[in-house]
N, C-alpha and C positions, 0 to 999 in steps of 0.2 A: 366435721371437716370444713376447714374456711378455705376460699379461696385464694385470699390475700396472699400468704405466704406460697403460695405455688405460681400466684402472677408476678410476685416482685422475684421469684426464683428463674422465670423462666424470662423476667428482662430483662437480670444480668448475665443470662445464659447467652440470649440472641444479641446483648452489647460486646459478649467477650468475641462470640463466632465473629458479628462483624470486624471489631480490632483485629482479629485473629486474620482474615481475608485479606482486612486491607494493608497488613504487615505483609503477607505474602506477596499481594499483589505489588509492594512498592519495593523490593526485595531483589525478586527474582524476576527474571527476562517473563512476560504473556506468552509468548509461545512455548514455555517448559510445561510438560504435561505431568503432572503426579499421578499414577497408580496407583491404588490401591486394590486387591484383592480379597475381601473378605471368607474366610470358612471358619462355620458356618452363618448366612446358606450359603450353598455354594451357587455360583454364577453373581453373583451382586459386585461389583466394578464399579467404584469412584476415582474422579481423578478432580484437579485444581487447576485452570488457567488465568487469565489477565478477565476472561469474560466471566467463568463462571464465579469467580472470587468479588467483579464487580457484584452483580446480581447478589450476593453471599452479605454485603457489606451495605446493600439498601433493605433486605428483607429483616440482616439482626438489625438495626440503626429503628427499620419500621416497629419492628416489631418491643422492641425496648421500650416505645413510648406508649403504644396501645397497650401494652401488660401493664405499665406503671397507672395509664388513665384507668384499667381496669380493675383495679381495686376499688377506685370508692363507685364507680360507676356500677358495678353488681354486687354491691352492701347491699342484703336486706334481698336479692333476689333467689327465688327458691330453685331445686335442682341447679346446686352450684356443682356440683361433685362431674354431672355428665358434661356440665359444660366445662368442666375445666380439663377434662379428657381430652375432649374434641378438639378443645383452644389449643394446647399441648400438640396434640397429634397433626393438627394445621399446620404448625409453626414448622418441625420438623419436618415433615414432608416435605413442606416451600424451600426450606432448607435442602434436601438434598434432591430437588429435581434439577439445577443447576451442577449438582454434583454428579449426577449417574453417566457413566459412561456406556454404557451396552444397554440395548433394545429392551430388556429382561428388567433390570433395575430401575430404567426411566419409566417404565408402564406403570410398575407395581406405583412407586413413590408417586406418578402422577394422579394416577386414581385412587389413593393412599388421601392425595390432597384433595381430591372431590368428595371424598366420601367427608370426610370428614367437615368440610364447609357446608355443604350439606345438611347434616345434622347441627353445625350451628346459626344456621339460614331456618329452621324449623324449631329453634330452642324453646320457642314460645308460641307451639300450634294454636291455642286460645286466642290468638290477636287475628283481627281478621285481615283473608288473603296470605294468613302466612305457609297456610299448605298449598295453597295452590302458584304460591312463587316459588316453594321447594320441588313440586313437581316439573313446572318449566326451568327452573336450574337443572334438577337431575337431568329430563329430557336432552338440551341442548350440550351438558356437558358429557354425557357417555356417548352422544351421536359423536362428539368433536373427539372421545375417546377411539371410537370404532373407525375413523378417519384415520387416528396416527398410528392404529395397531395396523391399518392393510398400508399405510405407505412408508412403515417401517420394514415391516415384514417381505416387502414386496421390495426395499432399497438391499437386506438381507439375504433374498432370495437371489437378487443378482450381482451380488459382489461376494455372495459365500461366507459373510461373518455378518457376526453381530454389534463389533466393539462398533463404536463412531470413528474410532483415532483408525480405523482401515478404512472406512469410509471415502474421506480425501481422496487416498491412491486411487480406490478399485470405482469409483462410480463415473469417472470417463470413458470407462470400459463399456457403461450402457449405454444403450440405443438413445435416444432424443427423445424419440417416443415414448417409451417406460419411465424416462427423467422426468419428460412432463407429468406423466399421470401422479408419479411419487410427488413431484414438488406438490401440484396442485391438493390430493388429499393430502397431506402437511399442512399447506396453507390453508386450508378450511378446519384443520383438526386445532390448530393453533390460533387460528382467527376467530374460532368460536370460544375460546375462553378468554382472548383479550379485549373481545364486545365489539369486533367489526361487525360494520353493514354488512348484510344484512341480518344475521345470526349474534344481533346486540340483544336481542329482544326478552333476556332471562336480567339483565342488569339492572335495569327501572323497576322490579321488582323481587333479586334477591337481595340487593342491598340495602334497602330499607327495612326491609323483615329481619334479617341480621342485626343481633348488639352492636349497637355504636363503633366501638372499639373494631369488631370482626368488623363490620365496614370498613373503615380505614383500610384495614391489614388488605379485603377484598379487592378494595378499589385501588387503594397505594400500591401492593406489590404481589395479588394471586394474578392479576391478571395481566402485569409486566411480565410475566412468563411465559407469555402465549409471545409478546416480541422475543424474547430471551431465545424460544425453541426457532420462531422464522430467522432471527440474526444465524444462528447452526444450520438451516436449512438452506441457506442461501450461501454462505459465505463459507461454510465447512463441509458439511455435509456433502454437498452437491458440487462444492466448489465452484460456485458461481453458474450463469446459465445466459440465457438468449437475453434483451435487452427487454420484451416485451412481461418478465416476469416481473422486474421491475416499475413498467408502465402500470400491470395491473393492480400492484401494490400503492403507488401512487394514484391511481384516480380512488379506490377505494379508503383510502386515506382520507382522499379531501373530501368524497361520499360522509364518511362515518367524520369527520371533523363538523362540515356542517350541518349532518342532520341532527347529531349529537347538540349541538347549540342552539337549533331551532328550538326541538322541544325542549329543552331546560328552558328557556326564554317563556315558555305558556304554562309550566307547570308550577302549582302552588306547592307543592311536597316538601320541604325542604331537603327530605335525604334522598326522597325519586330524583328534583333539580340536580347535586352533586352527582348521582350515577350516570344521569346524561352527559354531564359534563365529562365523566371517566371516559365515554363513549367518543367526545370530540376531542380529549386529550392522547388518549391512546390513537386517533385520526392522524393528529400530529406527529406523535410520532414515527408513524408510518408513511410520511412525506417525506423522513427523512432518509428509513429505511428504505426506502421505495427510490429514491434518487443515488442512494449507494448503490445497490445493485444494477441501476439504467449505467451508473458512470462504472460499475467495475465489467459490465457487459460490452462497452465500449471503450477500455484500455484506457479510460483515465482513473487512475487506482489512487493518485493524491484526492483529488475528489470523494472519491469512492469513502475513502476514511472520513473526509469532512461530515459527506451524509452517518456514517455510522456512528458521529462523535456527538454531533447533532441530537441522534435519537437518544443516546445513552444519558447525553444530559439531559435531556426533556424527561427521558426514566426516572432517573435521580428525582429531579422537582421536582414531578407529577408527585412521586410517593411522598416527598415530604408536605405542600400542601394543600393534598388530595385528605392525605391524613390530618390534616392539622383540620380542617374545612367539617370533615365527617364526625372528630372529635370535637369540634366546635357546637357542630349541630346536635350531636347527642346528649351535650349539656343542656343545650336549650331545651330539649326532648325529657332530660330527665328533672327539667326547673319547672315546666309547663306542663310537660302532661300530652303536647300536641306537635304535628310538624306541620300542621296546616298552617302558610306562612299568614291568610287570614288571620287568625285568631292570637297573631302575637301584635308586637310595637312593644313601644318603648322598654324595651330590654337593655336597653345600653346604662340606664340608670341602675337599673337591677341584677345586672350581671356584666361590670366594664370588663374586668378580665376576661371573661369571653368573648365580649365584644370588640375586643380589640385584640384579642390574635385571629377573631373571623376576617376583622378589617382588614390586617397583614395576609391572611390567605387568600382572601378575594380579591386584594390588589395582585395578587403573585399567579394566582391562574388568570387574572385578566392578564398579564404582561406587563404590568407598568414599572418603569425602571423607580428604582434599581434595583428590584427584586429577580430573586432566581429564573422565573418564566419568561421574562424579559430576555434575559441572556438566551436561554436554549431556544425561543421562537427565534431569535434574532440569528442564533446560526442556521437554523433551520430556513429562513430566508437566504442567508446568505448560499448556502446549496444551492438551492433551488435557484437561485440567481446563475448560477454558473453554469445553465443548461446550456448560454451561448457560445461553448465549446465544444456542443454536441453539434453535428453536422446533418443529421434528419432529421426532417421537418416535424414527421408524426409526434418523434420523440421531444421535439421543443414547444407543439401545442399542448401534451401532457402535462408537462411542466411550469406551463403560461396558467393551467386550467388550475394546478395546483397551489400556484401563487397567487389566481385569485381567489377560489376558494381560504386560502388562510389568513388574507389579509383580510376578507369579510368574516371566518371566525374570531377570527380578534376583538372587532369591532361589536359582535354583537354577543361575548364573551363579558364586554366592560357593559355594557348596556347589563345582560343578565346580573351581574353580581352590584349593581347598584341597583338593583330590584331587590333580589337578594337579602345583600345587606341593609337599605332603607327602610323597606317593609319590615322584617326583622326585625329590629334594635331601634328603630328610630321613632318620632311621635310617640302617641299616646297608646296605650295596652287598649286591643281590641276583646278584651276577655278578660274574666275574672280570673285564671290561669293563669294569663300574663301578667296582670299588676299583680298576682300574688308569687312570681318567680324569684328565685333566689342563684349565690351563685353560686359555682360547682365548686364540690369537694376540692381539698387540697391535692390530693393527686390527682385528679383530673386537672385542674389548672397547672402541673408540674409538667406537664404531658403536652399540651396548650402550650406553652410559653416553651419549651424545647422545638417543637416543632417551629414554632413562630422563626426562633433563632438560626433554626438550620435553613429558612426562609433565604432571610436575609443574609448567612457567611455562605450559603452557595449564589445569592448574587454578587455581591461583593466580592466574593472570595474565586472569580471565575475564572484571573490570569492562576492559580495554585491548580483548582480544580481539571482544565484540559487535559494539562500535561498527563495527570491519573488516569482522564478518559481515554487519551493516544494510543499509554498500554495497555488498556481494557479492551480497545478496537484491532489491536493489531492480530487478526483473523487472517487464515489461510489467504495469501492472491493479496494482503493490502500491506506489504512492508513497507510498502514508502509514507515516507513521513508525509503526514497532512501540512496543507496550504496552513498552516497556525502557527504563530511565532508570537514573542511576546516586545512589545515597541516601549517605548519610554513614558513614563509613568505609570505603569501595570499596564499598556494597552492591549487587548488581543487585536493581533493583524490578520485577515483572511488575504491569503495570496501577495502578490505585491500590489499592497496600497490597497487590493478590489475593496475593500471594508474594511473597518476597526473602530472598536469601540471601547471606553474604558469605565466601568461601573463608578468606579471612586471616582471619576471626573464628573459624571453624569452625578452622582450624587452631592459632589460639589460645588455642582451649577445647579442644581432641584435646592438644596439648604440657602446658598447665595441668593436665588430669587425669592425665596421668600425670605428673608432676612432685608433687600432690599427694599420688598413690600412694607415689612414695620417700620424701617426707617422713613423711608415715603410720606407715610402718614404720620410719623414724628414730625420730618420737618414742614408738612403743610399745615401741620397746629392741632394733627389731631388729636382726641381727649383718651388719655388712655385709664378713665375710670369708667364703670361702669353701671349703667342706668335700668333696675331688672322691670318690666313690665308686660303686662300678657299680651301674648303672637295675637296679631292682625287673622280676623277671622271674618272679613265679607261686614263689618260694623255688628256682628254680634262681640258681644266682651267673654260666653262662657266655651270653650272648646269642650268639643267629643269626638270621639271616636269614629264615629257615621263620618264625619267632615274629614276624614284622611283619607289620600291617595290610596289605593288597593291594589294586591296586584294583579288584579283581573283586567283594572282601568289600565295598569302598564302595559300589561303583555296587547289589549285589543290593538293599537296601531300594527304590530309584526301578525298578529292575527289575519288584518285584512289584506296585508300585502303579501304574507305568503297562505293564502286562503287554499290552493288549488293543493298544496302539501296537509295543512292541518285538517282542512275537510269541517272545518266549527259549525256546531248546531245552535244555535237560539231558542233561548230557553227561559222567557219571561212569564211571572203569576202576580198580577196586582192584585191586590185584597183592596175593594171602595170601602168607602164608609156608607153604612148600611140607608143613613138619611139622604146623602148624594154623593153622585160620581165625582164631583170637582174636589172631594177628600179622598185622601188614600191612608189605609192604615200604615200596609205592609206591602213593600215590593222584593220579588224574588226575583231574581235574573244566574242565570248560567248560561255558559257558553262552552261545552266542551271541547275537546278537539278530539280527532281519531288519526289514530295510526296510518298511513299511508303501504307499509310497509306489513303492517299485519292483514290490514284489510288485503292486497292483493296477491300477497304470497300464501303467509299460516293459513288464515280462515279456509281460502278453499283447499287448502292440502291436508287439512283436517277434515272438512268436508268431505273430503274423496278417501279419506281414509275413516272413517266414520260406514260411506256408503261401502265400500271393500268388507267392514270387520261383519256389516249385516248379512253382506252376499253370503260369507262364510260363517256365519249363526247359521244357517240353513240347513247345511249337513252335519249339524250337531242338535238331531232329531233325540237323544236319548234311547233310542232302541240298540238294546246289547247285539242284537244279529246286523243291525248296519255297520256297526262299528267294524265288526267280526269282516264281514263283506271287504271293509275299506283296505284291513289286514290282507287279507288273500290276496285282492288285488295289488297291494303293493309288493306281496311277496310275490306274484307273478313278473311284474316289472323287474322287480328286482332279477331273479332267474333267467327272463330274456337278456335283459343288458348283460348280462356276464357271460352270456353266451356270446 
């Protein structure tokens, strides 16, 4: 059995679903609810609106390119048959947990999609650390599952159904207090799969340990579901709430933005760097989530859409390249053999098609126009700009704290990915791996270069794109049209005049200046033949590899300034020359960094649940008469209480 034919089956299956969506979605009014009923089984309820049809049209669109990369990229890999079960059964699942409409349907389908990432986060237990990233995946995802069965169950128990579409009516009928506990387990059962602070800590090591391709899928669109489920929780579900659930979405936002960037900034991995980056992308998002529900808590509902239109486009991009970024890396992974960015360089001579939709993707998660991230950070400022409509102060520091939080991920976003990228692709192969690299099969570079392009026509293409997002956003409590109009020459306008920008102009003025640069030095007489001779090297003539930048030397300057977060230990071995000290053979230097977040949270909650499991080894003496004793005694209990 080959895979081939059941990946290219199943990404023209997730290419139709999406077309399929996005017809609907451009069709019919977002607030038309489709039902469905399925028998059998009985209880299983789907339905179709503006949101989940969105959601429907970024998962088939992802998933189209990561099946198509996945044929040459698992040529030649053994147990192809379990993993293409698992892939299947992923795709599907991501598939209809947007679609489930009742409490019954959304469970199964969502732990339907755990299980099965799961097993393909473990496809390769032989590589080291890959069971013990499957175990902290499993961990955090059924704890985030056992979150949204008691604040499901518990929204059910007080409005007396289960559908969601009764939900709207009957949950104003509950207390404040009950709302809050529901929201809250929701927001922790959903937050833990989207890779918030602090419950990120399964992402830096299942998506590495995962195929290539399953990264992407992971990073680009399992984990936009966990926004997908808070967008319902907040805006449908619950039908909106107090001002400060908002707040709390927004500082955790710019929490999980920045810390997500720091450490991607110290880490050598190349695909641990990209999951971090998931972690301060999905942050973002949640800046803008987090500001629609402050503005719909506070009766500005034009607003309130800005923030929701904000995130949904950041969704979009992140999936497109989040994936483009994760397929990029897996090339290099499957050309070299390593992700230790150590051990690569000069890969741009040896693999340019990848090096150059990496390029396109690391300009587009840093934000630089005129590419897609550019556009959704840019409205995502522009929200957040609009907090001086709010009238309390609390809620205008939140907002100040969030805009600068984003304006310094940004910043240290473009810094990371010209590590990145440099170290990577650039100078001389630090290994014999790397100068023996070649470049990726044909469908992986088909895969590569689609995503590159959806890049760039979702920057470019942002005055078409809104309008789609408007009815994707129009959730319960937001009918008013957003502050978004379209001005002269494609420009998007925020509000009147407050902002506008127009990608095709910006692109027009980015090609103009440099165009005006060649001419420049046409007319000052420059020579435009070219003279090849070997790079300047301190007055040595031969280069190596020892003499290049590293990215241990980049990342030290963010090391020492944010010291009190990374916690770095020093970790120097010089080897002398045996005749004298003033030679050295070999120097060894490391500098690790540690967790902030595991050291004061996991470790001792592990710790204390470690000392708990001893206390209770105790009366499991193996004697049949204690057991017997424990028996009685609980049946005694048992017989008083019922009295």
């Amino acid at each position: 059995m080959t895979l081939a034919p059941l990946l290219l089956a199943l990404a023209l299956g997730g290419f139709a679903a999406g077309a399929l969506a996005a017809v609907l979605l451009a069709r019919w009014p977002a607030a038309a609810r489709h039902a469905t009923h399925w028998l059998p089984p009985a209880g299983v309820e789907l339905a179709l609106d503006g949101l989940s049809g969105f959601f429907l049209v970024v998962i088939g669109a992802t998933a189209a390119a990561t099946s198509i990369y996945g044929i040459g990229y698992t040529a030649g890999r053994r147990r192809l048959t379990g993993l293409a079960v698992a892939y299947h059964g992923f795709v599907a699942a991501m598939a209809l947990v947007p679609l489930a409409a009742n409490v019954l349907t959304f469970l199964v389908v969502w732990e339907l999609m755990s299980v099965a990432s799961y097993f393909l986060v473990i496809s390769d237990p032989e590589e080291r650390g890959v069971l013990r990233a499957g175990w902290v995946y499993a961990l955090v995802t059924h704890g985030g599952l056992a979150c949204l069965m008691a604040g499901m169950l518990l929204l059910a128990e007080e409005t007396g159904s289960d559908r969601f579409a009764d939900w709207l009516q009957l949950a104003p009928g509950i207390s404040p207090g009950m709302r809050t506990v529901a929201f809250l387990l929701l927001a922790v059962g959903f937050g833990s799969k989207a890779g918030l602070v602090p419950v990120h800590v399964w992402l830096p090591l299942a998506h590495p340990a995962a195929p290539s391709h399953v990264s992407a899928l992971m990073s680009g669109v399992m984990i936009k579901l966990g926004v997908y489920g808070l967008l319902r929780v907040g805006f449908d579900w619950l039908g909106g709430g107090p001002p400060w659930w908002g707040a709390m979405l927004l500082l955790v936002g710019g929490a999980s933005a920045l810390l997500g960037v720091l450490y991607a900034l110290v880490d050598h991995d190349l695909k641990r760097l990209l999951a971090y980056h998931s972690v301060e992308n999905v942050g973002i998002i949640f800046l803008g989530l987090g500001a629609g529900l402050v503005f719909r808590a506070t009766g500005l509902d034009e607003l309130a859409t800005l923030g929701v239109v904000a995130a949904l486009y950041h969704t979009a991009n992140h999936a497109a390249f989040k994936a483009l970024l994760f397929l990029g890396a897996g090339a290099v992974l499957h050309a070299t053999g390593t992700r230790n960015m150590e051990a690569m360089g000069g890969l741009i001579k040896r693999m340019p098609w990848t090096a150059a939709c990496f390029l396109v993707g690391s300009a587009a998660i840093a934000a630089l126009p005129p590419l897609n991230g550019f556009v959704s950070e840019w409205l995502t400022f522009q929200a957040l700009l609009q907090s001086v409509r709010v009238t309390r102060p609390e809620l205008n520091l939140v907002f100040l704290l969030g805009l600068a939080g984003l304006a310094l991920t940004g910043g240290l976003a473009a810094a990371c990915f010209v590590k990145a990228f440099g170290i990577s692709f650039l100078a001389l192969p630090r290994s014999e791996a790397a100068a023996r690299a070649h470049e990726a099969p044909g469908s992986m570079r088909a895969a590569m270069v689609a995503l590159a392009a959806a890049c760039v026509a979702l920057g470019l293409g942002a005055p078409l794109v809104l309008p789609v997002l408007e009815r994707a956003a129009d959730l319960p409590g937001l009918g008013a049209v957003a502050p978004l109009r379209l001005g002269d020459s494609l420009t998007v306008v925020v509000g009147d005049g407050f902002g506008n920008v127009s990608p095709l102009a910006v692109t027009g003025l980015l090609a103009g200046a440099l165009g005006a640069l060649v001419l420049g030095l046409r007319l000052c007489g420059a020579r435009g033949d070219r003279r090849r001779y070997e790079t300047w090297g301190c007055g040595r003539s031969l280069q190596t590899a020892r003499m290049e930048y590293t990215a241990t030397a980049f990342s030290q300057p963010f090391k020492r300034i944010f010291a009190v977060l990374y916690r770095p230990v020093k970790q120097l071995d010089i080897e002398f020359h045996p005749e004298s000290r003033f030679f050295v053979r070999t120097i060894h230097y490391e500098n690790p960094t540690h967790s902030l977040i595991e050291e004061w949270l996991y470790l001792p909650a592990l710790a204390g649940a470690q000392h708990l499991a001893g206390m209770a080894r105790r009366i499991q003496s193996g004697s049949a008469n204690l057991y017997l004793a424990y028996i009685l005694v609980a049946l005694l209990a048992v017989l008083l209480l019922a009295r």
